[in-house]
C-alpha positions in Angstrom: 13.1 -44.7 88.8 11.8 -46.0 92.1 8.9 -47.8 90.9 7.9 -48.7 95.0 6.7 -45.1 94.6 4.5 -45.9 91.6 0.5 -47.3 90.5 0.6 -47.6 86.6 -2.5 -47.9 85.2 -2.5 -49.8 81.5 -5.9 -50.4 79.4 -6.2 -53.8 77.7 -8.6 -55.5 75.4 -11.2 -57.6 77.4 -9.1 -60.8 75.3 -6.0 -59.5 76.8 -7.1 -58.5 80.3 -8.6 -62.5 80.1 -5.0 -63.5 79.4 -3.8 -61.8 82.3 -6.1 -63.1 84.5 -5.1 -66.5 83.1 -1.3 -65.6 83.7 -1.8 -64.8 87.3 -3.7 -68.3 87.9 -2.8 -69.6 90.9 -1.8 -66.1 92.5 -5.4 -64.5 92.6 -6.4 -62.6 95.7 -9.7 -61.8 97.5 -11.2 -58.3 96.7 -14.4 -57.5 98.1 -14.9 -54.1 95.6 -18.2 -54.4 93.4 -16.2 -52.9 90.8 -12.8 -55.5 90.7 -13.2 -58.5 88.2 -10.1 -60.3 89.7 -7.0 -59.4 91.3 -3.8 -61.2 92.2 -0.1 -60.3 93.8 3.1 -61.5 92.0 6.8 -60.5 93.7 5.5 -58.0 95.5 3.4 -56.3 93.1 -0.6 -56.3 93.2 -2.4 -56.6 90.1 -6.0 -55.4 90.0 -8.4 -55.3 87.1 -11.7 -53.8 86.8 -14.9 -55.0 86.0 -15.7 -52.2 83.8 -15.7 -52.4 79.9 -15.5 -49.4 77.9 -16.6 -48.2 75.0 -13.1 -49.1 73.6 -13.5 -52.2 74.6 -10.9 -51.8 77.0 -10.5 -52.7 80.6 -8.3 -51.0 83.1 -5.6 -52.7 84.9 -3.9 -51.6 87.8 0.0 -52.4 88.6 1.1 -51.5 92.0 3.7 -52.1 94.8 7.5 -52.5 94.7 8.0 -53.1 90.7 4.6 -52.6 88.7 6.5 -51.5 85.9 7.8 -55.1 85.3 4.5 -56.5 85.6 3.3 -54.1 83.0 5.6 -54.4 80.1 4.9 -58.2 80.1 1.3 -56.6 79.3 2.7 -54.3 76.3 3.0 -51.0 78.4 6.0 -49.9 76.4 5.0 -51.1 73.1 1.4 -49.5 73.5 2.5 -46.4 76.1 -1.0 -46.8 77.3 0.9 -46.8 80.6 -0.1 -44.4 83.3 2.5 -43.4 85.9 1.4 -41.8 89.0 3.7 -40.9 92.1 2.0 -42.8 95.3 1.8 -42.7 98.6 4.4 -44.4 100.8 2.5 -47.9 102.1 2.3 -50.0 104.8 3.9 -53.7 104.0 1.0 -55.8 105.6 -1.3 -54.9 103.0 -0.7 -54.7 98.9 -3.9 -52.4 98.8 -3.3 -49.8 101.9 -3.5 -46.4 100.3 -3.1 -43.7 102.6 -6.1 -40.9 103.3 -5.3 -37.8 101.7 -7.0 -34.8 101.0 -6.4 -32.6 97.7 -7.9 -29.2 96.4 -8.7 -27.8 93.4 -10.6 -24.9 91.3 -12.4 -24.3 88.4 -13.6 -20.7 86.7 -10.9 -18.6 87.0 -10.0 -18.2 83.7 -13.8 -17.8 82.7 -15.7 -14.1 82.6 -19.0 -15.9 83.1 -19.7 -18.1 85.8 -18.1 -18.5 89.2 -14.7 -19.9 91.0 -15.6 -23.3 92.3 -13.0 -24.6 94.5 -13.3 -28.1 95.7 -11.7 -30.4 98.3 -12.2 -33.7 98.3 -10.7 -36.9 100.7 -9.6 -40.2 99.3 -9.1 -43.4 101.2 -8.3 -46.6 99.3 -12.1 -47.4 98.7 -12.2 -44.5 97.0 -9.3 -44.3 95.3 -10.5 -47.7 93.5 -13.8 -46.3 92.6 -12.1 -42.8 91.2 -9.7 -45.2 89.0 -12.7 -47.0 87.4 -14.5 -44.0 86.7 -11.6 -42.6 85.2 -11.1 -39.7 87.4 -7.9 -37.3 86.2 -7.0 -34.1 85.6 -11.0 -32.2 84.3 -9.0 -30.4 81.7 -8.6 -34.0 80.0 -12.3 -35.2 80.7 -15.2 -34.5 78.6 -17.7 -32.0 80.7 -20.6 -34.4 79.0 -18.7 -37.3 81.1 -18.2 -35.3 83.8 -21.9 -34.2 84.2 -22.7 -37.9 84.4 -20.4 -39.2 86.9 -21.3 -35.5 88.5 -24.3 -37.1 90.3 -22.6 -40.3 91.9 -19.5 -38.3 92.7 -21.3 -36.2 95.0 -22.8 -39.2 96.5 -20.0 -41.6 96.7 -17.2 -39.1 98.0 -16.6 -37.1 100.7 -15.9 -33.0 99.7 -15.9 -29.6 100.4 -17.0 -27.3 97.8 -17.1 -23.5 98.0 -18.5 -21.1 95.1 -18.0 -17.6 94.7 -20.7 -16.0 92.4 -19.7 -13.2 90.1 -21.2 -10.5 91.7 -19.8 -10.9 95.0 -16.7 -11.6 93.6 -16.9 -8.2 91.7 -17.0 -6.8 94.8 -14.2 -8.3 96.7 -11.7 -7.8 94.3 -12.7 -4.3 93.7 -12.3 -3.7 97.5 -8.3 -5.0 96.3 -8.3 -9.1 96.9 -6.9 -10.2 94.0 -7.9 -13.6 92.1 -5.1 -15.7 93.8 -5.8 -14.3 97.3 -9.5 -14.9 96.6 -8.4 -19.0 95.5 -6.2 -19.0 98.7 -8.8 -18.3 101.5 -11.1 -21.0 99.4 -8.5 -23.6 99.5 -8.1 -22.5 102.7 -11.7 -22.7 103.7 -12.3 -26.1 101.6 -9.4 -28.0 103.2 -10.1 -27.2 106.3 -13.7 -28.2 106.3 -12.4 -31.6 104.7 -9.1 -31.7 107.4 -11.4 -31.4 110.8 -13.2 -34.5 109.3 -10.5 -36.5 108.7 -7.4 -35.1 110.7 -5.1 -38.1 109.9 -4.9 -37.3 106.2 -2.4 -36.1 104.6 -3.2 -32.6 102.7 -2.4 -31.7 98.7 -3.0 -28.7 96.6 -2.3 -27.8 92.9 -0.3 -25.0 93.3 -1.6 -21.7 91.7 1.2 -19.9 94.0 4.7 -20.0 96.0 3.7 -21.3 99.3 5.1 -18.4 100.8 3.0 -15.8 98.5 -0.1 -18.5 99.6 0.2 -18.0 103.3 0.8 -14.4 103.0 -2.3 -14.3 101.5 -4.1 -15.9 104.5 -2.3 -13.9 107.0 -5.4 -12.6 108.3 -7.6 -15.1 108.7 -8.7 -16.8 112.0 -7.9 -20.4 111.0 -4.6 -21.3 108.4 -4.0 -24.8 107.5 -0.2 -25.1 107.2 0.6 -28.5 106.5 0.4 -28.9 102.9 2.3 -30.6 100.2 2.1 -28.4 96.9 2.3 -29.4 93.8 2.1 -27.9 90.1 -0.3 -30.4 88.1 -1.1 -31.5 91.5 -4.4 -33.5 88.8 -1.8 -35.6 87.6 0.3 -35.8 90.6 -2.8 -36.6 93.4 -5.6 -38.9 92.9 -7.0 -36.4 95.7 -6.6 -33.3 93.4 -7.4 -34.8 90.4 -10.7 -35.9 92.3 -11.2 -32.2 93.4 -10.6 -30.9 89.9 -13.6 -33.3 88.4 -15.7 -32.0 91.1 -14.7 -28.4 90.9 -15.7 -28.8 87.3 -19.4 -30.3 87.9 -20.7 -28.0 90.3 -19.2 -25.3 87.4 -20.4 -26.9 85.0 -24.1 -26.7 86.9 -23.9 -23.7 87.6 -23.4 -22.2 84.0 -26.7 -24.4 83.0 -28.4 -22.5 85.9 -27.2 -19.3 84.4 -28.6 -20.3 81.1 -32.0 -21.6 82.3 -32.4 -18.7 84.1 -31.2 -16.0 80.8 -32.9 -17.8 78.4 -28.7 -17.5 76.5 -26.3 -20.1 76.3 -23.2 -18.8 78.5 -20.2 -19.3 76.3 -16.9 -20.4 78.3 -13.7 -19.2 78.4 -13.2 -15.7 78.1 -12.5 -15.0 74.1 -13.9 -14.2 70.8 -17.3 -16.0 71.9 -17.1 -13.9 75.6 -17.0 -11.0 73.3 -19.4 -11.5 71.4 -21.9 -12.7 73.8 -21.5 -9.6 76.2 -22.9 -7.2 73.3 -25.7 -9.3 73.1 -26.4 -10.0 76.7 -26.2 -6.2 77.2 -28.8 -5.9 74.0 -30.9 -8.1 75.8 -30.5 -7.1 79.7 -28.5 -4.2 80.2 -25.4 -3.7 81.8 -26.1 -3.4 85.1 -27.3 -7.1 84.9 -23.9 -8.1 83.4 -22.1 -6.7 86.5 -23.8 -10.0 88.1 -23.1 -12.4 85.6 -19.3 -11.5 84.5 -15.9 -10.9 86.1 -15.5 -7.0 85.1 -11.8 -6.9 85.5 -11.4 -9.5 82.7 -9.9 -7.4 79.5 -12.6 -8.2 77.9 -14.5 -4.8 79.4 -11.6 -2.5 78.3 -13.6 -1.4 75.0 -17.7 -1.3 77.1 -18.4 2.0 78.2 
C-alpha cells in the first residue's frame, strides 16, 4: 500500500479525540478553519480533528500525508475498522494541507420512473474539501436523504457547482426521438463539467463512470464543445471527494424536486421504480389521467408494459 496516496478518516470518542490532542502536544499546528478543533504534524503526516460532535459522540479525525495509516492504528483504526481509506491527490511538499482543485460529476434519478435525472458537478479546493469531511459528505447512496435535505441548503451556498435537470416529459421526448439514457447522462456530464471547468481551468476533472470512455465520447460526438480530459472511475463517490460532493448534490436538488411534484399532485411520489411505482401509477391515472402521467414518469421504464 502507498499510504503517501492516502487521507484516512477514523471517528473517536470526544475522551479519545482529547487524548490525541494530548499525544500530539508539542506538535500542534495553526489552522484557521472555523470547523478544526486542533491540528498537528508528526513524521510527515498531518493530523486534523474537527470541532464537530456527533450524535454518537464521536469526532472525526483526519490522517494524512506520507504514512497516516501509522498514525491511525496508534488511534485503534484496525481494532475498531472505523478507518476510512480514500485514494488522494498527489501534493505539493511545502504544505501538509495543499489539496489539489478537482472537479467531479455525478447523477441521480435514473433508476427512478418518477422524477428527473439530476446531474451535478461540483469543484473542491482544500477549503472545501475540509468542510465536505465535517459534514460527512460520501457516496448519497450511503447518506440519509433527511440529512441530505438539511445540509442541502448550505451546500448550495458553501460550494461551487453545476447542476442540470431533465424533467420527465422532455426527457420522454428525447429518448423517444432514439437518445438513449446513457447518451442523455453523457451530454449532461458533459454540459455540467464544462460549466464548472471554464471556471476553474486548472482543476483536475473526475467522473463516476456509467460508461467505457470510448462508448462516452461517442456519445458526444456531435456536440459543439467535448471535454476530454477526464479521469473515470467506477464508484468514482468513494473514490473522489469531488464526486462524492456531486452525488450529495445530485441527490438534493432530486430530492426537491419530488417534494415539488408532490405539493403540486396533492400524492406522495414513491421512489425507485417497483412494487410502490406500480401501484402508484394506477392511482395517479385514477386521479389524473394518463396523459398527465406522460409528464410525470419515464414511459420506457417496464413498468408501462401492462397500461394500455
Amino acid at each position: 500500500m502507498d499510504n503517501s496516496n492516502n487521507v484516512i478518516t477514523l471517528s473517536l470518542s470526544v475522551e479519545d479525540a482529547r487524548k490525541a490532542e494530548s499525544f500530539y502536544e508539542g506538535e500542534m499546528v495553526e489552522n484557521a478553519n472555523p470547523y478544526v478543533a486542533w491540528a498537528a504534524k508528526h513524521d510527515g503526516t498531518s493530523i486534523v480533528c474537527f470541532s464537530k460532535v456527533h450524535k454518537d459522540g464521536t469526532q472525526k479525525v483526519v490522517f494524512q500525508g506520507e504514512n497516516p495509516i501509522k498514525e491511525a492504528t496508534i488511534f485503534g483504526a484496525k481494532e475498531e475498522k472505523k478507518v476510512e481509506e480514500r485514494p488522494f491527490i498527489k501534493r505539493e511538499k511545502t504544505s501538509p494541507y495543499h489539496f489539489a482543485p478537482q472537479i467531479g460529476s455525478d447523477e441521480v434519478g435514473t433508476g427512478d420512473l418518477f422524477g428527473p435525472v439530476c446531474v451535478v458537478a461540483a469543484y473542491l479546493d482544500l477549503k472545501d474539501y475540509i468542510l465536505a469531511q465535517e459534514l460527512g459528505i460520501t457516496d448519497s447512496k450511503k447518506m440519509k436523504d433527511d440529512y441530505i435535505l438539511e445540509i442541502g441548503p448550505r451546500l448550495v451556498k458553501e460550494f461551487a457547482y453545476s447542476s442540470l435537470s431533465l424533467d420527465n416529459e422532455t426527457y420522454n421526448k428525447v429518448h423517444n426521438a432514439g437518445t438513449n439514457m446513457n447518451a442523455i447522462k453523457a451530454k449532461m456530464h458533459n454540459k455540467a463539467l464544462l460549466n464548472l471547468k471554464k471556471r476553474y481551468p486548472l482543476a483536475r476533472v473526475y467522473q463516476d463512470q456509467f460508461a467505457e470512455p470510448k462508448l462516452y465520447y461517442s456519445y458526444l460526438k456531435h456536440e459543439d464543445e467535448v471535454l476530454d480530459d477526464i479521469t473515470f472511475s467506477t464508484k468514482g463517490e468513494l473514490a473522489f471527494p469531488s464526486v462524492a460532493l456531486a452525488s450529495v448534490l445530485a441527490r438534493y436538488s432530486f430530492l426537491r424536486k419530488m417534494q415539488e411534484l408532490s405539493k403540486k399532485y396533492k400524492m406522495e411520489f414513491p421512489f425507485g421504480s417497483g412494487k410502490d411505482a406500480d401501484e402508484f401509477i394506477a392511482k395517479f391515472v385514477e386521479k389524473y389521467g394518463k396523459e398527465e402521467l406522460k409528464k410525470v414518469a419515464k414511459l420506457n421504464f417496464k413498468n408501462f408494459k401492462d397500461l394500455a
